[in-house]
N, C-alpha and C positions, 0 to 999 in steps of 0.2 A: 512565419507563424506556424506554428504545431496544430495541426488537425488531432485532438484527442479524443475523437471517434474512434477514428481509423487507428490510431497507435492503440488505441482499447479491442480493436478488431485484432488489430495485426497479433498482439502481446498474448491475447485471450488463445487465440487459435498455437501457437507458438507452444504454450504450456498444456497442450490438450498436446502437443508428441514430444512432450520431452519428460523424459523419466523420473523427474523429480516433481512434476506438475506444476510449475511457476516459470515465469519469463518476465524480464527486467529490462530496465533502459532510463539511462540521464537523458533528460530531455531538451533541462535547461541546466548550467552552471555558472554562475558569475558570481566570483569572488566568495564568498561565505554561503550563497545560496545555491542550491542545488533543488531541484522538481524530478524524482522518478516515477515513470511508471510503472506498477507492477501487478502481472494479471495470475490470478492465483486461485485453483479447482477444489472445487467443494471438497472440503477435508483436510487442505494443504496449509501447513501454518508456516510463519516464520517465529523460529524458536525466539526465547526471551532474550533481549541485546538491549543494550545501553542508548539514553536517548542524548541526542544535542540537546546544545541550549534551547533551541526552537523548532517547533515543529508542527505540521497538521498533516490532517487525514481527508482527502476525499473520495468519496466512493461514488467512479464513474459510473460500475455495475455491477448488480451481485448483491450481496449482505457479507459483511464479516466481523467478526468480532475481534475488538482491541481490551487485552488484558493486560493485568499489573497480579503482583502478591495481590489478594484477596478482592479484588476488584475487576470487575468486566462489562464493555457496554457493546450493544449490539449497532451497527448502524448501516443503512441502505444506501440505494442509489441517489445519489444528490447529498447526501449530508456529508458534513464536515464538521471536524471538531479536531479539538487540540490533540497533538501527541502530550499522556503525562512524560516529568521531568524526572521518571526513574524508569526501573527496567522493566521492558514491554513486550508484547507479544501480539502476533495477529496472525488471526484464525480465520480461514473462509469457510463462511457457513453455506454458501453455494457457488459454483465461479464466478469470480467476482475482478474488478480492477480497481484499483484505486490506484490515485495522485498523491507523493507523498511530498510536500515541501519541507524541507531542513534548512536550519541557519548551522553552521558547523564554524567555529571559532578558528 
């Protein structure tokens, strides 16, 4: 079993010394499903990239913002919500970690 405190600890502190301010990791993989973590410092985005079929957001800690073309929703610790099914983007609006679950074909 995954302790996603600590992997929130470990990923968070991770991206506070690395030059690009993010740190990453599969946590789970089986078969079309994949869970990464990824801990990411107020300011640090992941540019806009193509979505799977399936997907959601949870945000272990921090706030960040997930965008599309003309669209953007702000969301904190504890919340969760769909990845949309076009091209996305996400923003930390403070250090922050989220859980990202994908189905990938």
């Amino acid at each position: 079993m995954k302790d996603l405190v600590a992997l929130a600890d470990e990923h968070l502190a991770a991206a506070r010394t690395a030059p690009h301010g993010r740190s990453a990791q599969v946590v789970m993989h089986d078969g079309v499903l994949r869970q990464s973590v990824i801990a990411l410092l107020s300011g640090t985005a992941l540019d806009e990239h193509n979505a799977p079929p399936a997907a959601s957001l949870l945000v272990l800690r921090g706030r960040v913002r997930l965008t599309t073309a003309g669209w953007s929703e702000d969301l904190s610790t504890g919340e969760l919500n769909m990845i949309p099914k076009e091209r996305h983007g996400l923003l930390a609006l403070e250090d922050a970690v989220v859980l990202l679950t994908a189905v990938n074909d």
